[in-house]
N, C-alpha and C positions, 0 to 999 in steps of 0.2 A: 436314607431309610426307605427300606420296599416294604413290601405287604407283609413278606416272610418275618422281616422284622417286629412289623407290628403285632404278628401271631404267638412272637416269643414271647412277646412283650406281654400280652395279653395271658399267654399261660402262665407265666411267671408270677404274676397278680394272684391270679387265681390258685397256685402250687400254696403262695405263700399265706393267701388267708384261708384257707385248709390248713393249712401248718400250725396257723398261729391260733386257730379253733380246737382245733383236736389237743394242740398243745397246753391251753386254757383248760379243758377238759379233766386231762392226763394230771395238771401240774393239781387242782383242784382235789381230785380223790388221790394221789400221794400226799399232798398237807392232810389233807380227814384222818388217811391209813397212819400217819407218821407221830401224831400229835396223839393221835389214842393210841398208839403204843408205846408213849413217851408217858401217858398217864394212864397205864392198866384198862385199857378201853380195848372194844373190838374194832370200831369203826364202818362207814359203811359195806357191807359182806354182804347183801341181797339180791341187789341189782345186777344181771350179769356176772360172770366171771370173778370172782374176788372183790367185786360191787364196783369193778374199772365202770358200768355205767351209769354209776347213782347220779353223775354232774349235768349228765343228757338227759335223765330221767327229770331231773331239777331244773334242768333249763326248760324242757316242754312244759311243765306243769306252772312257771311263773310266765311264762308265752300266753298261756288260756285262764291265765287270774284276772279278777278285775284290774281297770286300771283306776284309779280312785285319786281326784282332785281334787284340794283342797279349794273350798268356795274364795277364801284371800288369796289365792294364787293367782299369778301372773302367768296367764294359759299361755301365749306362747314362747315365753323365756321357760317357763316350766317345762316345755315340751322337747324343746330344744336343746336345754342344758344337757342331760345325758349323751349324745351324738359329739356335742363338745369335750367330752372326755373320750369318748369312744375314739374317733375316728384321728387325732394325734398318735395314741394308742399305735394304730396300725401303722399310722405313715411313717412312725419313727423306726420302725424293724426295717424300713425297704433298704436300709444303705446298710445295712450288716450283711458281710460277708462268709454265706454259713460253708462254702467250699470253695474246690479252686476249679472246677469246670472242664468242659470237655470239648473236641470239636466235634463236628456234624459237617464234613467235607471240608471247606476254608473257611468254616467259620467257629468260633468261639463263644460255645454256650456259657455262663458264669452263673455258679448259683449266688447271685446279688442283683437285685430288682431295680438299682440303681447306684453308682459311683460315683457323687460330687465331688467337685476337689473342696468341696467346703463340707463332709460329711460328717463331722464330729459339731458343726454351725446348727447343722439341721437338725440333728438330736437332741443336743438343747435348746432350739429353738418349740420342738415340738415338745418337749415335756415343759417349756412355760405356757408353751398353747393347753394344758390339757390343767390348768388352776382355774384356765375361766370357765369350765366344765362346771367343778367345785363351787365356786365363789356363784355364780350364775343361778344355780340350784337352792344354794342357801338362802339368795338374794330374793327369789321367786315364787318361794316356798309361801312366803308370809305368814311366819310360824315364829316362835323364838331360837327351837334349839339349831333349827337347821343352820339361820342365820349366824349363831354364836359356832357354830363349826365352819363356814366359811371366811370368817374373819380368823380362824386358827390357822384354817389350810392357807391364806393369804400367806399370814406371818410366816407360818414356816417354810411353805417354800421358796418365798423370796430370801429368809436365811438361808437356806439349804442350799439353793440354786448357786449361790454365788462360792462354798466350799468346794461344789459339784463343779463346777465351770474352772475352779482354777487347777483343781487337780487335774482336769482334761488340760488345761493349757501345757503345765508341765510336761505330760506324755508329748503333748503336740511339739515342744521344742524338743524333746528327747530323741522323738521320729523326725524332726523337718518337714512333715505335710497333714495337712486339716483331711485326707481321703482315708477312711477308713481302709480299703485295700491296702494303700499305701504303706500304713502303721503297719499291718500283719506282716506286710514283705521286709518291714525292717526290724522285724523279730524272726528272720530265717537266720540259720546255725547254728552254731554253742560255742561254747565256753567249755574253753579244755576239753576239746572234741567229745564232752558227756552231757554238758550242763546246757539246755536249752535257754535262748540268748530270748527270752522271755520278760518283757518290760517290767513284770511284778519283781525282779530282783534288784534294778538301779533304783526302782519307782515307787518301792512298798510303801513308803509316807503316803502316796499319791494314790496308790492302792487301798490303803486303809480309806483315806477320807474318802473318794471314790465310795465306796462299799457302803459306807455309813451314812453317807448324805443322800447315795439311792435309797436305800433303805426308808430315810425320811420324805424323801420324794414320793416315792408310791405310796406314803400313809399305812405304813407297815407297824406293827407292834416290834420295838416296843415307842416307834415314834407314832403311832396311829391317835394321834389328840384331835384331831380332826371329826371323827366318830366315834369317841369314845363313848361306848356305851354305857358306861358306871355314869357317867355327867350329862351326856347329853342326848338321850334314846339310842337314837343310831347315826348322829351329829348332822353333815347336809344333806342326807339321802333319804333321813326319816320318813318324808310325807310320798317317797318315792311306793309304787309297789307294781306287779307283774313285769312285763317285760324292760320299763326303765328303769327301777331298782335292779333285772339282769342286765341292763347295760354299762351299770356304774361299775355290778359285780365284776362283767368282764374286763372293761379298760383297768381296775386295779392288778387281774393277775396279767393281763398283758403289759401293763406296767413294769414287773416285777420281772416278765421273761424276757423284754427289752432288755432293761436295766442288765439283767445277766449277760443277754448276749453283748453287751458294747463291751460290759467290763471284761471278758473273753477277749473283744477282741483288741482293746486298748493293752491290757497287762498279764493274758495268758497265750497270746502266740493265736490268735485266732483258730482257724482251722486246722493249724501246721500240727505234725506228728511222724514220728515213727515210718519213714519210709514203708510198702509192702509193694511185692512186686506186681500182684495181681488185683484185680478189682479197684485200680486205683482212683477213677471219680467219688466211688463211695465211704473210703477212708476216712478222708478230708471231715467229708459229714458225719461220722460217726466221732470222730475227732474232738469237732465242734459242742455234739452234742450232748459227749459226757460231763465237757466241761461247762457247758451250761445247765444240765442237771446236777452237778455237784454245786454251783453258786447257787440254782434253788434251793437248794437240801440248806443251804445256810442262811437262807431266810425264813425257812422253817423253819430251822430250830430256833433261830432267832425270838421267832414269835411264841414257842413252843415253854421257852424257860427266862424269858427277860419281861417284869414287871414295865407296864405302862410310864414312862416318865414322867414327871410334874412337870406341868407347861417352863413356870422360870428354868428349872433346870434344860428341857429342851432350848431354849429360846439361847442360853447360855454358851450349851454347846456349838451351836452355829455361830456365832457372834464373835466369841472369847478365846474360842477353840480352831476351830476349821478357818475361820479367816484368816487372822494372822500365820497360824500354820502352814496353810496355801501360797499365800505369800512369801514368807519364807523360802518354804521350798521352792517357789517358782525361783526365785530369785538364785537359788542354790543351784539348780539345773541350770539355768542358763547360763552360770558361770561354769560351768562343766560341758557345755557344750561349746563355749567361746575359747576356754583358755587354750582345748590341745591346738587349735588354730595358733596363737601365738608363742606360746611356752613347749618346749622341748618334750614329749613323754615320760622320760627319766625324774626331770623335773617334776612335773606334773604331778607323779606318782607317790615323791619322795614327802612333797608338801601339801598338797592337795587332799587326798586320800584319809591322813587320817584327820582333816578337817573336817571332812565330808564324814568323816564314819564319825563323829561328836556331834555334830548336827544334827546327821539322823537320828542317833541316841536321843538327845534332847527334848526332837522336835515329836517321838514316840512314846519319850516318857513323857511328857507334858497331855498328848492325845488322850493315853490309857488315864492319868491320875483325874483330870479332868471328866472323864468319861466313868469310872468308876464312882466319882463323887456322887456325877449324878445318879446312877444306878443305885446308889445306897441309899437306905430305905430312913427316912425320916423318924425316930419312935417319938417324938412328941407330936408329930401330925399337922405341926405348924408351918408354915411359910418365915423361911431365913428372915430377918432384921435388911438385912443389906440387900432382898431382893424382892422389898414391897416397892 
């Protein structure tokens, strides 16, 4: 490694938390614009342009608020916790792969600010780093409700983490390598020279829980029990205000544009698209990008039109649901990945296949009825019998 190197290295940091700021920005007043117009609202329209800068306007003015500390708190865990969410946040973007790169004489520029061969290790490695953000805060606060929302965000993401982690497994044997690159390059071609050879077709089961256990990962509505404000003020961030209440704000939607871009590039072809003859480094990324604003767009409306869960029922899901399910299906892929090694194709084809297609029926309809259960609305108010 020479200087020149270092200097990529060094812009590339630097491209990327630009990116990931403006993108926090951008993703912020589309949820505002989209949620009031989802409920006959105008939304922010002042600031700037179409009010594109209400979220600058709102980060400067929580920058110059008081910073107000509760006299029980624990000043420097207090001070501290927020950067514990924050800065996992960033580091889990550096292994996503937003293009395919270009050279600069004999050498090969990549838009990816790093390539592990253990890259899918380090992205959940860092969204467990980013609970003791949460738990830290609540713990430090010396308050009640904060407290009673980091013993929530505990439980769920250690549910969550582990549906999350097996559906990456799955992908991982489907691909043969833990490098995120890697995966992308083993979603190049199609399927009947039309159908893009895209992981979210063998891997939907693994796509859904994927989806659904990010979701609860970032504390998202309608998994957001963590801070629910109807219970618990504003759960572990309440005693929080100016700039560290905006740093918990940020790590949640860079949470959220993470979580999007892995899932892109796990089970939608990563950057891959549509050949064009011209302007071809900037494709790639434009490629990338729509498809990680359309996995935003569905965590908006996510939050936009799905009621808040009741904890049992949340705790359920993860448990009863996404575990066994994950397993299963791991279990299901990897017999799909071993057999055409020993068994004939024809074979294969003839007895395998619609094994596999009752499976995934099953293991879809068990997801939804489960999942719908919980989403239905209680009219007595009470807490199930079977799930004091």
């Amino acid at each position: 490694m020479d200087w020149l190197d270092v200097v990529i290295i060094l812009v590339k940091v630097l491209v990327v938390f630009g990116f990931l700021l403006v993108s926090v920005m951008m993703t912020i007043w589309v949820e505002r614009r989209i949620v009031a117009f989802m409920q006959q609202r105008y939304g922010p329209n002042r600031v700037g342009p179409f009010g594109m800068l209400q979220s600058l306007a709102d980060g400067v003015k929580l920058f110059f608020k008081e910073d107000i500390r509760p006299v029980t708190a624990d000043e420097p865990v207090f001070t501290l916790a927020p950067l514990f969410s924050l800065i996992p946040a960033f580091l889990a973007f550096a292994i996503i792969p937003v293009g395919q790169g270009f050279h600069i004489g004999h050498r090969l520029i990549t838009f990816q600010l790093a390539d592990p061969n253990i890259g899918i290790l380090f992205f959940l490695a860092m969204g467990s780093l980013m609970v003791y953000g949460v738990v830290l805060a609540g713990w430090s606060s010396g308050s009640a409700y904060p407290l009673l929302g980091a013993v929530r965000s505990t439980a769920q993401m250690i549910s969550y983490e582990m549906g999350l982690g097996l559906a990456a497994v799955a992908v991982v044997l489907w691909a043969g390598t833990l490098s995120t690159r890697g995966i992308v390059d083993a979603q190049a071609g199609t399927y009947f020279w039309i159908v893009p050879r895209w992981f979210i077709l063998p891997q939907f089961p693994a796509f859904v829980m994927f989806f659904l256990a990010g979701i609860a990962e970032a504390n998202r509505a309608p998994f957001d029990l963590p801070e629910a404000e109807t219970e618990l003020v504003a759960g572990y961030h309440t005693e929080y205000s100016g700039i560290k209440f905006a740093m918990f704000f940020l790590a949640e939607y860079l949470h959220v544009i993470t979580t999007s871009a892995i899932i892109v590039t796990l089970f939608l072809g990563g950057w891959r698209g549509p050949i064009v003859p011209f302007l071809r480094p900037i494709w790639p990324v434009a490629y990338f990008l729509g498809k990680m604003g359309a996995l935003i767009f569905l965590f908006i409306w996510a939050r936009a039109t799905l009621p808040r869960l009741r904890y049992d029922r949340l705790m359920r899901i993860g448990w009863k649901v996404f575990i066994p399910a994950g397993l299963a299906w791991v279990m299901i892929t990897a017999t799909l990945v071993v057999l055409p090694q020993e068994v004939k194709r024809s074979t294969l084809i003839a007895w395998i296949a619609p094994i596999f297609g009752v499976a995934a029926v099953i293991v879809l309809a068990r997801v939804t009825r489960e999942t719908l259960a919980a989403l239905k609305p209680n009219p007595g108010g009470g807490v199930p019998a079977g799930s004091r």
